[in-house]
C-alpha positions in Angstrom: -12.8 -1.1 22.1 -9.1 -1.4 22.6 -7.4 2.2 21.6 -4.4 2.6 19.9 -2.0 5.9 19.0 0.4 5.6 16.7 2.7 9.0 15.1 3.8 8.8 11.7 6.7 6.7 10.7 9.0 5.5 7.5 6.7 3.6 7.0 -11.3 -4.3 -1.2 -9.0 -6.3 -3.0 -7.6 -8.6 -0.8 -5.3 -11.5 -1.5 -2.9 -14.2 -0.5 0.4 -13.7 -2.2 1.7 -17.3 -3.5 4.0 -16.2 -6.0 1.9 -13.7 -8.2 0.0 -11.1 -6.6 1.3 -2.0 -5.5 5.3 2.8 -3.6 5.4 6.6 -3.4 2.4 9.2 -3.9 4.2 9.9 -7.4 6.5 11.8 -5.4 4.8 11.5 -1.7 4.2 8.4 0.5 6.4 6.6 3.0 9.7 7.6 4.8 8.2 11.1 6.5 10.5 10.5 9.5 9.3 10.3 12.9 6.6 12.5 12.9 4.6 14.2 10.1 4.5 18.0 10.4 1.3 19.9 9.9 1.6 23.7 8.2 2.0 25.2 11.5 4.7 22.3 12.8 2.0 20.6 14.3 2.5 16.9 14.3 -0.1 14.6 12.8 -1.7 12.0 15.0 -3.9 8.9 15.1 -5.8 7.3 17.5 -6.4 3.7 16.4 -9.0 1.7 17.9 -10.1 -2.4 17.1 -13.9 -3.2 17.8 -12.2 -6.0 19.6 -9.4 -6.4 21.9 -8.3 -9.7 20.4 -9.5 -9.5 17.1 -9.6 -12.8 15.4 -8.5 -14.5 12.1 -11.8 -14.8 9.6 -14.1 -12.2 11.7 -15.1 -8.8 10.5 -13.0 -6.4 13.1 -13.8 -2.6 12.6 -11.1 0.0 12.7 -11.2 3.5 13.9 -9.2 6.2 13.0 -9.0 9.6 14.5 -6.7 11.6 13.0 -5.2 14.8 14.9 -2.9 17.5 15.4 -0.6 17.5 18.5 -2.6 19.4 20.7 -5.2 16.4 20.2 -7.6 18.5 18.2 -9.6 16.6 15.4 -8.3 17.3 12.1 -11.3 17.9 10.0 -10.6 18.5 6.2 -8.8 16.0 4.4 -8.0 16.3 0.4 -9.3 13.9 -1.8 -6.9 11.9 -3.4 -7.1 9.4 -6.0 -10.6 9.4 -6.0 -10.3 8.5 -1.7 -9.7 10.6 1.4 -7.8 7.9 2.9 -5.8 5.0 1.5 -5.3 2.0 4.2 -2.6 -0.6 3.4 -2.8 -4.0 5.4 -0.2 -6.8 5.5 0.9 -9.8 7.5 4.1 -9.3 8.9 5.9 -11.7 6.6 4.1 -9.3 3.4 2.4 -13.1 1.8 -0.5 -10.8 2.5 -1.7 -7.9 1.2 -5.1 -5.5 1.3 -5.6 -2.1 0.0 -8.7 -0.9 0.5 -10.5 2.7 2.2 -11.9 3.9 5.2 -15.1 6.0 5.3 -14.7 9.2 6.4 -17.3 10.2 9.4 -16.5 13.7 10.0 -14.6 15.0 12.7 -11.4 13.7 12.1 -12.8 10.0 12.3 -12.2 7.0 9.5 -13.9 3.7 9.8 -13.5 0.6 8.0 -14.5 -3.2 8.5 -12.6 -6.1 7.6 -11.4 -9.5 8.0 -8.0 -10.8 8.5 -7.0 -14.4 6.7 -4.7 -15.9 9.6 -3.6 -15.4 13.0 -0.4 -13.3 13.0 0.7 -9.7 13.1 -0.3 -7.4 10.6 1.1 -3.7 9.6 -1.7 -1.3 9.1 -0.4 2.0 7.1 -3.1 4.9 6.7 -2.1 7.0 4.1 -4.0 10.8 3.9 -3.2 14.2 3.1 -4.8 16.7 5.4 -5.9 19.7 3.6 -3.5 22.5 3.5 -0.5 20.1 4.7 1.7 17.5 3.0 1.0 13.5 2.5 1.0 11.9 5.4 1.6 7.9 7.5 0.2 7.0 10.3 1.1 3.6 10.9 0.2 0.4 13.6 1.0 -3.3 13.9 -1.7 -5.4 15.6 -1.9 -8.7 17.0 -5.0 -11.0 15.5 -5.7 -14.8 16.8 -6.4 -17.7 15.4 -5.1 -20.1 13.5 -1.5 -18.9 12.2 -0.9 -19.6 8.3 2.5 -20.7 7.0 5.6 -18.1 7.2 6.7 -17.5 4.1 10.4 -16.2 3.8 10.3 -12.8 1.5 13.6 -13.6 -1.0 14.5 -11.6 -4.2 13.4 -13.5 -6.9 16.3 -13.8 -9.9 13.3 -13.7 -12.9 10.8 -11.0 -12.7 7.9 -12.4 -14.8 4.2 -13.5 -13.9 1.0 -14.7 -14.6 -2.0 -12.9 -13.5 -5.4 -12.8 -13.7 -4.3 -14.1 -17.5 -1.7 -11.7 -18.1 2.1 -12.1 -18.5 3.0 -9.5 -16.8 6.8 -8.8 -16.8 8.8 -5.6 -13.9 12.1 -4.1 -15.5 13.6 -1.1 -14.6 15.7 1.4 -16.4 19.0 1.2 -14.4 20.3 -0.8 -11.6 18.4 -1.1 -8.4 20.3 0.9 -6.2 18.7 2.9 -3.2 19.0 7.2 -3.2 18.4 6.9 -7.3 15.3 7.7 -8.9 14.4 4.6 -10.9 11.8 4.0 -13.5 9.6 1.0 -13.1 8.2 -0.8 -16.0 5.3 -3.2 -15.7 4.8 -4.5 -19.5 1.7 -6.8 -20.1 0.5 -9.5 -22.9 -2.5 -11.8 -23.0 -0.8 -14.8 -22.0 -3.1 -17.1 -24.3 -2.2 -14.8 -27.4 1.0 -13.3 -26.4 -0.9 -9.8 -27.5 0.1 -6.6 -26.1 -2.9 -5.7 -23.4 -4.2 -2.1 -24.5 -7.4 -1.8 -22.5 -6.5 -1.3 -19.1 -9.1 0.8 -17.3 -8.4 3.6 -14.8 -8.1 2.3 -11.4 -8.9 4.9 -8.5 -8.4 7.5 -11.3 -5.2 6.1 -12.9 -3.7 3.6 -14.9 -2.7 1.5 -11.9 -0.9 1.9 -8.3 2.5 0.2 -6.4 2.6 -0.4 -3.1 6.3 -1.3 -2.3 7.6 -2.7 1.4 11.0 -3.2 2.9 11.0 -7.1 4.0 10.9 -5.8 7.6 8.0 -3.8 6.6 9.4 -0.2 8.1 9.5 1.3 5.0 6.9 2.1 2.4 6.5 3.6 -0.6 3.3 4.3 -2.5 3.8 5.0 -6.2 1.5 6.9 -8.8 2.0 6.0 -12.7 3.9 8.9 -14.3 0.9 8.6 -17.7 -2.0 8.1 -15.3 -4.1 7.9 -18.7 -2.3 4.8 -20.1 -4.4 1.9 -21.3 -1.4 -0.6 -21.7 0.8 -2.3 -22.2 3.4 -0.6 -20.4 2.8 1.1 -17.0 5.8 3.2 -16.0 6.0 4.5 -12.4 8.7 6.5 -10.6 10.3 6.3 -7.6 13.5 6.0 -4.9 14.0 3.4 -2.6 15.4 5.0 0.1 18.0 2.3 1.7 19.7 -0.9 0.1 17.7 -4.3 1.3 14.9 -6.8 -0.1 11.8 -5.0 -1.0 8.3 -6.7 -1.9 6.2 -5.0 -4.7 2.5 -5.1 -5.6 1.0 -3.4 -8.8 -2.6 -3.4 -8.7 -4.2 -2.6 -12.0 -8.0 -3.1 -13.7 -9.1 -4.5 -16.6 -12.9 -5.4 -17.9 -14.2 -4.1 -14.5 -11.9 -7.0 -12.3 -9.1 -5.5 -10.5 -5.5 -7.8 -10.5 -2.5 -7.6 -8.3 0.8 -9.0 -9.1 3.6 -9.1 -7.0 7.3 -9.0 -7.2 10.7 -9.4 -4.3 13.9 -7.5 -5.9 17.0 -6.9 -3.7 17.9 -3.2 -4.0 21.9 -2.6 -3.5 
């Protein structure tokens, strides 16, 4: 195994992100600085290892995670949250890529997960756990995987903010300007898109309505959002959050309907 450590940092459905295709814990997730501090101002750690040194593009590669406090003790109790003790976000480095999904919890302080990566490239990995008795917390890596590379694709703000997906018209507004430091309401609305009917029976996904995972285009700041009425069926799902600098962010709502989980994706410029 190749072993990397990682501190905290600004920082399975899996799918390719071709123009359709989840930010902030409902108030926690992303930008915890340089270090994450433990209730006794112990920093959080993580020891990240690959089952392969040069993992490659199409192969199952397991990950390791052991998580603990500065003194390199195993931190042992984790809280459960949204239905998982750990969330693990996984993109390509230009974010046309995107995975969500959750490592298994072994005891000790150790998280393990297998998956496959698409393409050749680098990838961001971002852990996202809260140890018990402390507050939410990052632990983030970018690794290296071979193989054939796919096509960059450049991450612009798009000027209309509507989609189809998974046979939904799915439409992102928000209830002021996009401006960073100023808590903004998002608002995915969603219709049938061969009725035009308001959808009304979305199912709880990981114990809510849906989730956002939101990236800076450099991928150095993240943002994992809860819904603010985690019971909501549809058709509006309104999650709240602050993007914490101006720049071009990429945004992925994952919701569930009918047992399928669906992803749709958005790139706004924040001023």
């Amino acid at each position: 195994m190749i072993a990397l450590t990682a501190c905290s940092k600004t920082t399975s459905e899996q799918m390719k992100q071709g123009g359709a295709g989840s930010a902030d814990h409902g108030g926690h997730g992303g930008n915890h600085g340089e270090e994450a501090k433990a209730g006794a101002g112990a920093s959080v750690q993580a020891l990240w290892k690959l089952s392969s040194a040069k993992p490659m593009a199409k192969q199952n590669t397991t990950l390791t995670l052991q998580i603990q406090d500065g003194q390199g003790k195993p931190i042992e109790k984790f809280d459960i949250n949204h239905e998982k003790q750990m969330h693990l976000i996984v993109v390509s480095k230009d974010l046309s890529y995107f995975d969500h999904i959750h490592p298994e919890y072994k005891g000790k302080g150790v998280f393990e997960v297998s998956t496959a990566f698409p393409a050749g490239g680098e990838y961001k990995l971002v852990a996202d756990f809260i140890p018990a008795g402390m507050t939410a917390t990052t632990q983030t890596h970018w690794i290296q995987v071979e193989g054939e590379k796919a096509p960059q694709v450049q991450v612009q703000p798009e000027a209309h903010l509507a989609k189809t997906a998974d046979g939904k018209n799915i439409t992102l507004t928000t209830d002021g300007q996009l401006a960073a430091g100023k808590e903004l309401t998002l608002k995915f609305h969603m219709e049938d898109a061969a009725t035009n009917q308001p959808v009304t029976n979305l199912q709880p996904y990981l114990g809510a309505v849906g989730h956002v995972v939101i990236m800076s285009a450099d991928a150095e700041q993240y943002l994992h959002v809860h819904p603010m009425d985690e019971k909501s069926t549809g058709p509006d799902a309104l999650f709240m959050t602050t993007f914490p600098k101006a720049g071009i962010y990429k945004v992925w709502g994952q919701f569930q309907q009918n047992g399928k989980v669906f992803i749709v994706s958005y790139v706004i410029q924040v001023s």
